[in-house]
PyMOL Python script that loads the backbone (N, CA, C, O; Angstrom):
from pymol import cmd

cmd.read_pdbstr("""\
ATOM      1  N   UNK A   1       3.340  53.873 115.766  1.00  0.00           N
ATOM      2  CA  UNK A   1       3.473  55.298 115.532  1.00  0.00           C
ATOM      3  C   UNK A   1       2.145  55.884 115.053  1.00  0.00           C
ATOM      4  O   UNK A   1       1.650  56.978 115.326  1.00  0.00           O
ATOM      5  N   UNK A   2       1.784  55.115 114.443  1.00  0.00           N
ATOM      6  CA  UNK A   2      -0.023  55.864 113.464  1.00  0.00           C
ATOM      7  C   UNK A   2      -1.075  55.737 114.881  1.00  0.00           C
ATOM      8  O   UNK A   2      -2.196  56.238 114.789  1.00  0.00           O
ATOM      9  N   UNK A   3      -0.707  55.126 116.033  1.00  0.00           N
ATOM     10  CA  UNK A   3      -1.897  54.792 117.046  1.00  0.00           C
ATOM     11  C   UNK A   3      -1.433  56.397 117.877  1.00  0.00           C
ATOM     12  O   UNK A   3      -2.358  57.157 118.165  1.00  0.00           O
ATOM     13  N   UNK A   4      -0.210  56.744 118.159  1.00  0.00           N
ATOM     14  CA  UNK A   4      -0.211  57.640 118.408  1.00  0.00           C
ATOM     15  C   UNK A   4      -0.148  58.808 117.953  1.00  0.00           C
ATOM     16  O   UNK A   4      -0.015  59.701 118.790  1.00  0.00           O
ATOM     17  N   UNK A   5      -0.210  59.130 116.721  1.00  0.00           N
ATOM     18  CA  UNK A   5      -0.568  60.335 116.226  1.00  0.00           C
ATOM     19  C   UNK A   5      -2.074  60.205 116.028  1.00  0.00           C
ATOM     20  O   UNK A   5      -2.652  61.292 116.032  1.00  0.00           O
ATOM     21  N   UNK A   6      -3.226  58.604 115.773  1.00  0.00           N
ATOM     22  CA  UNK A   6      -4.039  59.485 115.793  1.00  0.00           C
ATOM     23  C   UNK A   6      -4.649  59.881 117.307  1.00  0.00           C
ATOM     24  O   UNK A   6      -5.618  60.622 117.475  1.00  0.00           O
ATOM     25  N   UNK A   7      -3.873  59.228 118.382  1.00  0.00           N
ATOM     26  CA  UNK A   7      -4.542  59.803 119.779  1.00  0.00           C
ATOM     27  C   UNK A   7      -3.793  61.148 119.802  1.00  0.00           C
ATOM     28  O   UNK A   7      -4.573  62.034 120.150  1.00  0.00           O
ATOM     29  N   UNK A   8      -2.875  61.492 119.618  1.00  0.00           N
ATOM     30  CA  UNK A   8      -2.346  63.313 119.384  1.00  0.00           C
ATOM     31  C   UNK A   8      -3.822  64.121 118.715  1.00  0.00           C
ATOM     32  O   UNK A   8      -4.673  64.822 119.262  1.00  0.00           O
ATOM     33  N   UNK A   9      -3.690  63.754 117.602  1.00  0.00           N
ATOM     34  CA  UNK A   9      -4.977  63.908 116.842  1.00  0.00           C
ATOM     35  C   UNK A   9      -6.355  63.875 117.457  1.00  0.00           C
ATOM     36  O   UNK A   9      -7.179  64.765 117.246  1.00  0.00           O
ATOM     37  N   UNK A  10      -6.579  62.846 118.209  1.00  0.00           N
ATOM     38  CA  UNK A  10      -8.170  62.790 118.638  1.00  0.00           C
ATOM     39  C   UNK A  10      -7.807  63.991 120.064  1.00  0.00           C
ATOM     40  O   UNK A  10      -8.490  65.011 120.161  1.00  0.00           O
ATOM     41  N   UNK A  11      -6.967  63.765 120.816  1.00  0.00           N
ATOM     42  CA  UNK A  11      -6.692  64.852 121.773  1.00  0.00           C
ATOM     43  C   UNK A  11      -7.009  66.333 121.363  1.00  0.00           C
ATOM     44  O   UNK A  11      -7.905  67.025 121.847  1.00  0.00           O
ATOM     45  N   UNK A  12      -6.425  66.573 120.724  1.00  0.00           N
ATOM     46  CA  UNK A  12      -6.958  67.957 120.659  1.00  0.00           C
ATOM     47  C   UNK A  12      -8.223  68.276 119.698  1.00  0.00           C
ATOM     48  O   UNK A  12      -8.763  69.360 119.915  1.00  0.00           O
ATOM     49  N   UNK A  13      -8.673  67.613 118.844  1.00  0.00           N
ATOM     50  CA  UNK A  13     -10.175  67.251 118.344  1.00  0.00           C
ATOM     51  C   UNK A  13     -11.144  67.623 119.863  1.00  0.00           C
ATOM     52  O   UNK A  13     -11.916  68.570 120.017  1.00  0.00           O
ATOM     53  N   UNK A  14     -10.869  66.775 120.637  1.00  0.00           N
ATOM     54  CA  UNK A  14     -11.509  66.546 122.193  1.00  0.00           C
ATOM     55  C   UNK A  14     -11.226  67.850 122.651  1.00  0.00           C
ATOM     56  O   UNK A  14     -12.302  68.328 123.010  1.00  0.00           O
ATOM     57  N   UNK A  15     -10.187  68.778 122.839  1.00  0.00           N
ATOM     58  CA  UNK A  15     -10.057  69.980 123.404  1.00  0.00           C
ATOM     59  C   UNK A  15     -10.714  71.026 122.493  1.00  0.00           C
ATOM     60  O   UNK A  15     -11.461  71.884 122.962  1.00  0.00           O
ATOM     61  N   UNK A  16     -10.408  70.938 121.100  1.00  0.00           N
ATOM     62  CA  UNK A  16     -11.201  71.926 120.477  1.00  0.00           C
ATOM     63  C   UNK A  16     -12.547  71.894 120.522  1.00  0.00           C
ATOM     64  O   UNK A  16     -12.999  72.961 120.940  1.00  0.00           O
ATOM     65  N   UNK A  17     -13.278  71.173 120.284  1.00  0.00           N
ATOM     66  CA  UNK A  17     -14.629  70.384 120.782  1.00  0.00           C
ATOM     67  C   UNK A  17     -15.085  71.344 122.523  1.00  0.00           C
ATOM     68  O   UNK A  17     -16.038  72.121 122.585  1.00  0.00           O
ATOM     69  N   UNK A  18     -14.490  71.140 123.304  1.00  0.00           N
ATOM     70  CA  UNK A  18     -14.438  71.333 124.800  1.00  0.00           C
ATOM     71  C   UNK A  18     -14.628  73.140 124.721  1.00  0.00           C
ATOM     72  O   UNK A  18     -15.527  73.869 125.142  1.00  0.00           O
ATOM     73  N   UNK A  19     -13.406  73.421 124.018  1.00  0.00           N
ATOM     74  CA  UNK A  19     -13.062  74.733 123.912  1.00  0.00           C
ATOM     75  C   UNK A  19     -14.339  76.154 123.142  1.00  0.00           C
ATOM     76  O   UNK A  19     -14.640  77.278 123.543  1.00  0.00           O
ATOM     77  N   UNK A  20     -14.782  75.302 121.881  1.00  0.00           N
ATOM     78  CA  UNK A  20     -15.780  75.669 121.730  1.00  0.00           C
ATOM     79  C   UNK A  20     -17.511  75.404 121.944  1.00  0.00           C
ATOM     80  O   UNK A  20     -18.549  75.873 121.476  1.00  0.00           O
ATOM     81  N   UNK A  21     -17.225  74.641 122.676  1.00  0.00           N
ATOM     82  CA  UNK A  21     -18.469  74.480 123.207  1.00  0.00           C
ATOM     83  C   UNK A  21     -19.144  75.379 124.429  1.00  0.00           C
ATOM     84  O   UNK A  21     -20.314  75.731 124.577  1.00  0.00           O
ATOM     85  N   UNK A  22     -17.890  75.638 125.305  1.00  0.00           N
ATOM     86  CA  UNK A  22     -17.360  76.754 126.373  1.00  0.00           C
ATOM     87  C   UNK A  22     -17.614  77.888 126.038  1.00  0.00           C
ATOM     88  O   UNK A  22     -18.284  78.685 126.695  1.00  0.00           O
ATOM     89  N   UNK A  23     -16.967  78.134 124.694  1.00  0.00           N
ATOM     90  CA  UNK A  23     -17.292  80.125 124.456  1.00  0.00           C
ATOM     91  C   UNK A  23     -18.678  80.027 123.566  1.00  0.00           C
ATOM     92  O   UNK A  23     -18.952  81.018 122.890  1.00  0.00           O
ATOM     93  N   UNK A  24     -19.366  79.150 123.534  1.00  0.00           N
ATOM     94  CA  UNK A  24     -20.726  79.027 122.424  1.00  0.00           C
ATOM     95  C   UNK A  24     -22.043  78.616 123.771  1.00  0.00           C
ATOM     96  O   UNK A  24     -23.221  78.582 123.413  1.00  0.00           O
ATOM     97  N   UNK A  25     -21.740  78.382 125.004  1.00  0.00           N
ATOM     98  CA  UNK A  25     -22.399  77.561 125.880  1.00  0.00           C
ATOM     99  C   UNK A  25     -23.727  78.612 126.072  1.00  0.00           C
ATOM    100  O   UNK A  25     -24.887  78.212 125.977  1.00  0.00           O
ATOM    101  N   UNK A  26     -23.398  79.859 126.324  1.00  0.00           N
ATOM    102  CA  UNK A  26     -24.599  80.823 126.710  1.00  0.00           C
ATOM    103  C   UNK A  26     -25.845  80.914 125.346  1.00  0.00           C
ATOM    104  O   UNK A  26     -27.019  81.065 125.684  1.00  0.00           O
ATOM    105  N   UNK A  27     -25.507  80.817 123.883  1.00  0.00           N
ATOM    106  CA  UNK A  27     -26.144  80.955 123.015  1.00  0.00           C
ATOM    107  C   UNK A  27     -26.952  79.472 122.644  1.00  0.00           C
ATOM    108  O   UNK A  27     -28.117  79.370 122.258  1.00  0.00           O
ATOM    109  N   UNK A  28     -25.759  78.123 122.931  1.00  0.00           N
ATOM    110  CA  UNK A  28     -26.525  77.208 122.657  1.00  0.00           C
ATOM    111  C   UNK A  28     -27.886  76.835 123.672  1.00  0.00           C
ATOM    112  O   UNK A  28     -28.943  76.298 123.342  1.00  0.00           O
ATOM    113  N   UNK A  29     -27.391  77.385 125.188  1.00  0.00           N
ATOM    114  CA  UNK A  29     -28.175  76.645 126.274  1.00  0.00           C
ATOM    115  C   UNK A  29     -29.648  77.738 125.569  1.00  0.00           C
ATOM    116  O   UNK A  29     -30.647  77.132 125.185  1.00  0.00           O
ATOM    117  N   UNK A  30     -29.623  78.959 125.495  1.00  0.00           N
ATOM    118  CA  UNK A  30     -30.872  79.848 124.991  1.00  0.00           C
ATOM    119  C   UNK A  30     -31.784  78.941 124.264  1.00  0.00           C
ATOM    120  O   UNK A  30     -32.906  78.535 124.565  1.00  0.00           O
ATOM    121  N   UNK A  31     -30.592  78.587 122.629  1.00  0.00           N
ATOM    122  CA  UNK A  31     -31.827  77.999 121.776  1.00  0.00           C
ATOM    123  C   UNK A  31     -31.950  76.348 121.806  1.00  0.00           C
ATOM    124  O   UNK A  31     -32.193  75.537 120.912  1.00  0.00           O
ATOM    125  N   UNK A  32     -31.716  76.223 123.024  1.00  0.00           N
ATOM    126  CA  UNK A  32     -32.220  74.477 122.935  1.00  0.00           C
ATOM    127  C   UNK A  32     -33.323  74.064 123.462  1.00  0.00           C
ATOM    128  O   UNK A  32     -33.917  74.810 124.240  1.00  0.00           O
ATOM    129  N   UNK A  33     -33.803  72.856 123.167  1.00  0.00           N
ATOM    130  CA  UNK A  33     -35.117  72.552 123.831  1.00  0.00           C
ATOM    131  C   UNK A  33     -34.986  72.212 125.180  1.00  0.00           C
ATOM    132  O   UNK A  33     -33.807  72.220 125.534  1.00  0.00           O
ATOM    133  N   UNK A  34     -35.693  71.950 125.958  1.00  0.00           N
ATOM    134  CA  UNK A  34     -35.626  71.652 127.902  1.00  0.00           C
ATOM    135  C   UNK A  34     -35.022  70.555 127.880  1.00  0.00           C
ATOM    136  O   UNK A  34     -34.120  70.515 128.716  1.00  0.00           O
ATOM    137  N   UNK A  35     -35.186  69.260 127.020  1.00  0.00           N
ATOM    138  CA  UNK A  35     -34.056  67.666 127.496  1.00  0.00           C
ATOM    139  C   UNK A  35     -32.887  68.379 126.531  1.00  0.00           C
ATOM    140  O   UNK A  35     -32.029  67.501 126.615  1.00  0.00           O
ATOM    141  N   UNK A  36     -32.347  69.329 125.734  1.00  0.00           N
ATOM    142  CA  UNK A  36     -31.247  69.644 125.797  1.00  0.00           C
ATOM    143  C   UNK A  36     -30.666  70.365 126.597  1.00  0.00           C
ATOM    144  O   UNK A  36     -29.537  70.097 127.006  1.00  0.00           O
ATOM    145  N   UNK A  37     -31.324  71.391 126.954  1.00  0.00           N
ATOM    146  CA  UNK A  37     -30.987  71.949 128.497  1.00  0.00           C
ATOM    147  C   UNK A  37     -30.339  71.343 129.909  1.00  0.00           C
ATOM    148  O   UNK A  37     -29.480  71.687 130.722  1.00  0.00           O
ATOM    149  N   UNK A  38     -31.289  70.204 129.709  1.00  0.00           N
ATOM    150  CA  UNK A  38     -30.723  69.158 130.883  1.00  0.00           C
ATOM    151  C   UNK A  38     -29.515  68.743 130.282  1.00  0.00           C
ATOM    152  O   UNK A  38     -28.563  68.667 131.058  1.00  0.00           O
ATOM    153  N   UNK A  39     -29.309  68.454 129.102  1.00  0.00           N
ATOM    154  CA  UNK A  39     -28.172  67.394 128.824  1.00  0.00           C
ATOM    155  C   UNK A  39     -27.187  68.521 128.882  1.00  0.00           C
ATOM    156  O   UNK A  39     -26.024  68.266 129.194  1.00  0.00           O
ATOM    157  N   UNK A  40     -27.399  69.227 128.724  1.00  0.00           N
ATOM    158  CA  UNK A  40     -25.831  70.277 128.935  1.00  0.00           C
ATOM    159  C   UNK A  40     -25.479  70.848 130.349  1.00  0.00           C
ATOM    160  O   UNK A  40     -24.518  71.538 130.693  1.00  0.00           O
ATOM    161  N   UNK A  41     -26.936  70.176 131.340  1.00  0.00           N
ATOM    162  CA  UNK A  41     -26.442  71.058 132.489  1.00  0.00           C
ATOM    163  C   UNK A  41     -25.891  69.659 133.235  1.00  0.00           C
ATOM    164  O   UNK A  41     -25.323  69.777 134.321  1.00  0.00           O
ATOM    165  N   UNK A  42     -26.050  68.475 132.700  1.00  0.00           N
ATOM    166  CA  UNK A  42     -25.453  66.943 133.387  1.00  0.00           C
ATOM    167  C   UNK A  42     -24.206  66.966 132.758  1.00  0.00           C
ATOM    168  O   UNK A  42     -23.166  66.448 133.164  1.00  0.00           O
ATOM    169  N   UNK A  43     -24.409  67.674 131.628  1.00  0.00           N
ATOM    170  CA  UNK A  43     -22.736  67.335 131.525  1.00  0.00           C
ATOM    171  C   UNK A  43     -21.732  68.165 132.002  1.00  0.00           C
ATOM    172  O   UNK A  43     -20.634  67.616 132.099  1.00  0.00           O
ATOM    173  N   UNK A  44     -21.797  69.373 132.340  1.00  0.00           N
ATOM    174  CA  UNK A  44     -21.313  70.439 132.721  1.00  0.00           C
ATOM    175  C   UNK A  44     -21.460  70.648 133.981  1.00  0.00           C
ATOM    176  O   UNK A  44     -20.365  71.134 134.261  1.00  0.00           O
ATOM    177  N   UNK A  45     -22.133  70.614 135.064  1.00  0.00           N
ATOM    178  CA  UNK A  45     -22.538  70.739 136.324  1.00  0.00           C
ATOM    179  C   UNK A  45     -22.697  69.326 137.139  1.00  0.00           C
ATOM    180  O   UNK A  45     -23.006  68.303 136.527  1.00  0.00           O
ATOM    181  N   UNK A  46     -22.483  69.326 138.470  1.00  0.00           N
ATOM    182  CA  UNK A  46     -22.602  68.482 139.330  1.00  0.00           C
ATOM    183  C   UNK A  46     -23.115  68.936 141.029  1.00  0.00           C
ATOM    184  O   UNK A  46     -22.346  69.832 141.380  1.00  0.00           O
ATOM    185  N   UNK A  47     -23.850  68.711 141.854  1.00  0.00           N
ATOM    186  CA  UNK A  47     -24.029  69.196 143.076  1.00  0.00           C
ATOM    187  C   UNK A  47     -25.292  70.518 142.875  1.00  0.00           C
ATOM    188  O   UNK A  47     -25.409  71.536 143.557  1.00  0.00           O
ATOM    189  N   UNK A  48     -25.820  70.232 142.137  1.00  0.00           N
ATOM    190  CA  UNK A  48     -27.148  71.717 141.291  1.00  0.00           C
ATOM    191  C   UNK A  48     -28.083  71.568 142.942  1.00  0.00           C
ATOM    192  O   UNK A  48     -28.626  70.570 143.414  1.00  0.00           O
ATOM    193  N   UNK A  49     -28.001  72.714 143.405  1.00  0.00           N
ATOM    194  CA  UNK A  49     -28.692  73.561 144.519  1.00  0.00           C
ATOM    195  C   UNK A  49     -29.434  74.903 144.573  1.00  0.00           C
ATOM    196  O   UNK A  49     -28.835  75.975 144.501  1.00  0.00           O
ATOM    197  N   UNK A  50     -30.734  74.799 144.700  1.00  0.00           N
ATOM    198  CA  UNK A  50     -31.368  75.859 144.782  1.00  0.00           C
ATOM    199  C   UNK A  50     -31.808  76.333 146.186  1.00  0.00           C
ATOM    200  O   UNK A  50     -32.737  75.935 146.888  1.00  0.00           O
ATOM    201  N   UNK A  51     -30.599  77.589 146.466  1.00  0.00           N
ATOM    202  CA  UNK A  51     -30.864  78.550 147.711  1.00  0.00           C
ATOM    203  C   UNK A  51     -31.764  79.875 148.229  1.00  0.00           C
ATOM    204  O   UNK A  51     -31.312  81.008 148.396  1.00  0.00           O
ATOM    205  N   UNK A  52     -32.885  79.525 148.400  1.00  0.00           N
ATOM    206  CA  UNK A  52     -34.205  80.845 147.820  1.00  0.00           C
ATOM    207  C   UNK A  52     -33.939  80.752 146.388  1.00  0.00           C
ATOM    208  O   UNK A  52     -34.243  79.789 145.684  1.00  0.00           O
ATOM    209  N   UNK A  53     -33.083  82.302 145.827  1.00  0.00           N
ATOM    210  CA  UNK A  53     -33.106  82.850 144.502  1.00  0.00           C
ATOM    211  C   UNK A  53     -31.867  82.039 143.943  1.00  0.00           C
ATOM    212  O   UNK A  53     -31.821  81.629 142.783  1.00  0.00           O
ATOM    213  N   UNK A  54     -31.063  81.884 144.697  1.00  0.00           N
ATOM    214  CA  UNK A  54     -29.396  81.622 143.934  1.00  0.00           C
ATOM    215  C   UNK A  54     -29.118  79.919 143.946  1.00  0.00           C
ATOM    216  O   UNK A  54     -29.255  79.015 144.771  1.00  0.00           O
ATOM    217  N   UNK A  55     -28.606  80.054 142.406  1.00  0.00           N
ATOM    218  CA  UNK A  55     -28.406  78.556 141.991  1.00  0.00           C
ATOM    219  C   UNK A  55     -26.632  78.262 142.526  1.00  0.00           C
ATOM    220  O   UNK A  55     -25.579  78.712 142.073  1.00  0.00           O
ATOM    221  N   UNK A  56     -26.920  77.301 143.688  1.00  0.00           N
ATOM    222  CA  UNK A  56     -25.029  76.616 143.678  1.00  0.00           C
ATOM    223  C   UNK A  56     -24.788  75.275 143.142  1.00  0.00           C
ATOM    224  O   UNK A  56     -25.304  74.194 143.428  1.00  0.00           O
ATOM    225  N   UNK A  57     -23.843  75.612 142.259  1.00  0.00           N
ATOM    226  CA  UNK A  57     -23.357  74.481 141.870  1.00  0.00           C
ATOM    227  C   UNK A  57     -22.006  74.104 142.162  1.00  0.00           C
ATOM    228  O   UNK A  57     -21.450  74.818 142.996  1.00  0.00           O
ATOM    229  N   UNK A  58     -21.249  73.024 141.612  1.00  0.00           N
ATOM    230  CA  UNK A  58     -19.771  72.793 140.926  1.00  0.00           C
ATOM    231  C   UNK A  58     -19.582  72.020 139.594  1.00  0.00           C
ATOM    232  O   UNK A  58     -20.106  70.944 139.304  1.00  0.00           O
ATOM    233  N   UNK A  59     -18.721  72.779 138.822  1.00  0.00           N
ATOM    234  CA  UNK A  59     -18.366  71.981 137.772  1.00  0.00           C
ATOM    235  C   UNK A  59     -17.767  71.079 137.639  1.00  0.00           C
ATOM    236  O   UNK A  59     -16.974  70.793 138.536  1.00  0.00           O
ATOM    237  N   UNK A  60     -17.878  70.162 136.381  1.00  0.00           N
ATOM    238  CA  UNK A  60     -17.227  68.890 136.463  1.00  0.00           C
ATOM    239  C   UNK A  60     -16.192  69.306 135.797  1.00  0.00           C
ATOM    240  O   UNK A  60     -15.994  70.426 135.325  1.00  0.00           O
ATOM    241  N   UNK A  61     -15.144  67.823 135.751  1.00  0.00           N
ATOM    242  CA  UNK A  61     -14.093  68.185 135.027  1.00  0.00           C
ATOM    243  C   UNK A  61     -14.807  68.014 133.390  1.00  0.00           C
ATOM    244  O   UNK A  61     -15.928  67.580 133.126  1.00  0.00           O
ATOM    245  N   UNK A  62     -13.659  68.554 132.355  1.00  0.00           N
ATOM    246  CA  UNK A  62     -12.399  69.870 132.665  1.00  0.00           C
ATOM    247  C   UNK A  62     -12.982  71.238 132.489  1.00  0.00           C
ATOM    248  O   UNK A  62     -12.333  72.263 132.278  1.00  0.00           O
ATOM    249  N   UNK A  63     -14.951  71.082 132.656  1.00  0.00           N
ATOM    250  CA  UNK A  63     -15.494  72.716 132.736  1.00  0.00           C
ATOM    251  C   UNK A  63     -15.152  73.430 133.973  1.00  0.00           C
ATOM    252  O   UNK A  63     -15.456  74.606 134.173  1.00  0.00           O
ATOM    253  N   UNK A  64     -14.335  72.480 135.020  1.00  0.00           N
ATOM    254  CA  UNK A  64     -14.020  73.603 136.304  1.00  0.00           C
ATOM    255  C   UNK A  64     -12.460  74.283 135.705  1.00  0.00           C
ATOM    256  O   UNK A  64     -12.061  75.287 136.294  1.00  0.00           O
ATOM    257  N   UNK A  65     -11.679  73.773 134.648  1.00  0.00           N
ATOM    258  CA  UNK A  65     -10.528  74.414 134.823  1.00  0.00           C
ATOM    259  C   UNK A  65     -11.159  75.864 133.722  1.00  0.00           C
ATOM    260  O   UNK A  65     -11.022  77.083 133.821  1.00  0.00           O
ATOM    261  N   UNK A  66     -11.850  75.004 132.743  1.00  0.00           N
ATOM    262  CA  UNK A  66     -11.999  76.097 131.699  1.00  0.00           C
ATOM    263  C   UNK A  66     -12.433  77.457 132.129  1.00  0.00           C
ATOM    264  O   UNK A  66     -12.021  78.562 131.775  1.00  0.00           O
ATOM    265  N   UNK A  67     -14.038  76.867 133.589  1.00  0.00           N
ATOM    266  CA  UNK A  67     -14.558  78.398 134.074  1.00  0.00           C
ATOM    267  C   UNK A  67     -13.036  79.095 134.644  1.00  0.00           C
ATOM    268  O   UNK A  67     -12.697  80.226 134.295  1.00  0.00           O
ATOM    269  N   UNK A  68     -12.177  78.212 135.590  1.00  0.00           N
ATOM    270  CA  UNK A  68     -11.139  78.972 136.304  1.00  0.00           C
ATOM    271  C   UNK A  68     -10.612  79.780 135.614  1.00  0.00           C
ATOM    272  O   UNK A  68     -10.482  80.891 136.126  1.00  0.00           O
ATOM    273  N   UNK A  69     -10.073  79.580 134.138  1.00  0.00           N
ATOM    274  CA  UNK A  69      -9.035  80.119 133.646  1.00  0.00           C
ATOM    275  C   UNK A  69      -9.574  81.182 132.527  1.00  0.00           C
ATOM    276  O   UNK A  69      -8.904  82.085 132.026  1.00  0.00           O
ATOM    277  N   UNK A  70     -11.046  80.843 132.230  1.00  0.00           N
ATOM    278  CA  UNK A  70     -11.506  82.046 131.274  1.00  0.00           C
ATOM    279  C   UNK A  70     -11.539  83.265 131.666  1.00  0.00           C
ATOM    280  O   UNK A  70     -11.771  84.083 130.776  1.00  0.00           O
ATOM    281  N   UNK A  71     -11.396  83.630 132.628  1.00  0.00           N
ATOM    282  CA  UNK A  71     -11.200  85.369 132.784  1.00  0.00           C
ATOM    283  C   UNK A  71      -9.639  86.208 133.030  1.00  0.00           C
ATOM    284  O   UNK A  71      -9.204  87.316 133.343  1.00  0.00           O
ATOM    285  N   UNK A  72      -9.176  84.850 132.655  1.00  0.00           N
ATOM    286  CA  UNK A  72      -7.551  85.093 133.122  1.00  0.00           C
ATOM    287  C   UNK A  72      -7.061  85.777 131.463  1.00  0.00           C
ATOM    288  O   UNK A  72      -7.794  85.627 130.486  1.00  0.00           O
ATOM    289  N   UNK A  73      -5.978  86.378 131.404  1.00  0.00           N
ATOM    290  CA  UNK A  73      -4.972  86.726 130.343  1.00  0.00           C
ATOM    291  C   UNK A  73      -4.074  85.506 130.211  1.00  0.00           C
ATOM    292  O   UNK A  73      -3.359  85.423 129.213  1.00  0.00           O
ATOM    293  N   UNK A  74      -4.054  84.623 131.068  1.00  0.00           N
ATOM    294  CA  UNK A  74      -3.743  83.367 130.400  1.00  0.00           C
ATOM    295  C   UNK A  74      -3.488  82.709 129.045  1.00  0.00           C
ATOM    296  O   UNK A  74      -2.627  81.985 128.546  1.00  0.00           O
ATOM    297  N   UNK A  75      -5.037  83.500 128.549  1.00  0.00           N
ATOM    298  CA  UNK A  75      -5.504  82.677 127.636  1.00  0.00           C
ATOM    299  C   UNK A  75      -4.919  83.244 126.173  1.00  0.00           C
ATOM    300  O   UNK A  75      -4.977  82.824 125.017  1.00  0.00           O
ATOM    301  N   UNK A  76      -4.315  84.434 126.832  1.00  0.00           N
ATOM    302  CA  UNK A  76      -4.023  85.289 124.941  1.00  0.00           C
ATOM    303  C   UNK A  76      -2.926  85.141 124.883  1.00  0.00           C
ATOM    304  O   UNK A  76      -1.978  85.095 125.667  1.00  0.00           O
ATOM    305  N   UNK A  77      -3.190  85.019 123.288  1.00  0.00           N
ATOM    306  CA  UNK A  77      -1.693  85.045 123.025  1.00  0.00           C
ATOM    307  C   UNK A  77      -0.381  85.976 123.679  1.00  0.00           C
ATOM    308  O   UNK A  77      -0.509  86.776 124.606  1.00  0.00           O
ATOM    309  N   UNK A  78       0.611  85.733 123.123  1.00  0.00           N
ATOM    310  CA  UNK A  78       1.928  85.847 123.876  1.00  0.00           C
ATOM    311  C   UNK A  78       2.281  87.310 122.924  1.00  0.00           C
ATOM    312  O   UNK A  78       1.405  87.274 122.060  1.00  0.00           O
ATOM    313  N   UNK A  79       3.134  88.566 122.670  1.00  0.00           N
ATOM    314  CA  UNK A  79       3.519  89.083 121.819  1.00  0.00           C
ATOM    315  C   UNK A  79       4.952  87.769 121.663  1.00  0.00           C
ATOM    316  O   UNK A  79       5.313  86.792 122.320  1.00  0.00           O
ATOM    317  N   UNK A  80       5.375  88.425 120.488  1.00  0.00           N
ATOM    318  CA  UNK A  80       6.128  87.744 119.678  1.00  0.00           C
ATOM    319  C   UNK A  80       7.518  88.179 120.490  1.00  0.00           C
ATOM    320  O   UNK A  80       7.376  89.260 121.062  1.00  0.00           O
ATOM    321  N   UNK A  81       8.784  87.592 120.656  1.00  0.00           N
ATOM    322  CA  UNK A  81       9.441  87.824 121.351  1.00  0.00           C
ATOM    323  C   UNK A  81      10.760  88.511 120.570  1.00  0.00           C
ATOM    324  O   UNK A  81      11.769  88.957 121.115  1.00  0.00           O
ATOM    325  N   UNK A  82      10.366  88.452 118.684  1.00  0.00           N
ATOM    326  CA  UNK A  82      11.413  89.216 118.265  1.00  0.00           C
ATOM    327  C   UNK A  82      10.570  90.476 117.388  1.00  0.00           C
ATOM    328  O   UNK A  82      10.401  90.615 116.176  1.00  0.00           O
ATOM    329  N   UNK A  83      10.196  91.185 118.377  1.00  0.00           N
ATOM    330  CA  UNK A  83       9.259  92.103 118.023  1.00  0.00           C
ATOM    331  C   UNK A  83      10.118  93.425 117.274  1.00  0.00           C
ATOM    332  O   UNK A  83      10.936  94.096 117.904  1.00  0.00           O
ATOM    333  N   UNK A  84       9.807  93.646 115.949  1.00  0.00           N
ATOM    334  CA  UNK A  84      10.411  94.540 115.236  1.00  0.00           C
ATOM    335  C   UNK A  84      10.181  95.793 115.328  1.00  0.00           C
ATOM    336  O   UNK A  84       8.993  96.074 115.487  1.00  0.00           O
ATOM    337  N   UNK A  85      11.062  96.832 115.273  1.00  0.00           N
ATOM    338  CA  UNK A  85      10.345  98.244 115.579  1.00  0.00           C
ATOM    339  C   UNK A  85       9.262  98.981 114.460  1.00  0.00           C
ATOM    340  O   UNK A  85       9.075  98.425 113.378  1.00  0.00           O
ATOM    341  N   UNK A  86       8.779  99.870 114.689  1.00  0.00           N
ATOM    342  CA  UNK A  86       7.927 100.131 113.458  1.00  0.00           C
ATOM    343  C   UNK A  86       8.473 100.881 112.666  1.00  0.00           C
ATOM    344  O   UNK A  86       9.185 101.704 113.242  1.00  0.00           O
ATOM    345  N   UNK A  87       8.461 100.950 111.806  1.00  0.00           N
ATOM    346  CA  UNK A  87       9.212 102.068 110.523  1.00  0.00           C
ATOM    347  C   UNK A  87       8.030 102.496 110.020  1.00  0.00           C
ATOM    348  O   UNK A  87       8.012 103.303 109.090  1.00  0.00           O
TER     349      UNK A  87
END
""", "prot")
cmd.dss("prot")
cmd.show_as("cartoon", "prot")
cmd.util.cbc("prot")
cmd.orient("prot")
């Protein structure tokens, strides 16, 4: 029972980790040095192509679900389903 709560535990450690690294990615890639640059674009990117001006890539997993789903309403919360009137 303790092996699986702490993999419950390390699981979402691993997603929160994932999660904020995702909405922090544009500020960290700015202030890092060039071999951190690389290391975030090997870990995050796969197939890196330069077409004239435009960079194609694909993401690896799970930064392809995260790009998929970050512009979605997916992501917000729910209203509450015993929503009280206002007084």
């Amino acid at each position: 029972m303790n092996k699986l709560h702490f993999a419950d535990e390390e699981y979402y450690l691993t997603s929160e980790y994932l999660l904020k690294l995702a909405q922090n990615a544009g500020k960290l890639f700015k202030s890092s040095e060039i071999h951190e640059k690389r290391l975030l674009l090997n870990l995050t990117l796969q197939n890196l192509e330069l077409k004239g001006r435009k960079v194609l890539f694909d993401w690896k997993k799970p930064f392809d679900k995260i790009a998929l789903y970050a512009p979605r309403q997916a992501w917000l919360r729910r209203e509450d389903s015993n929503l009280q009137p206002r007084t």
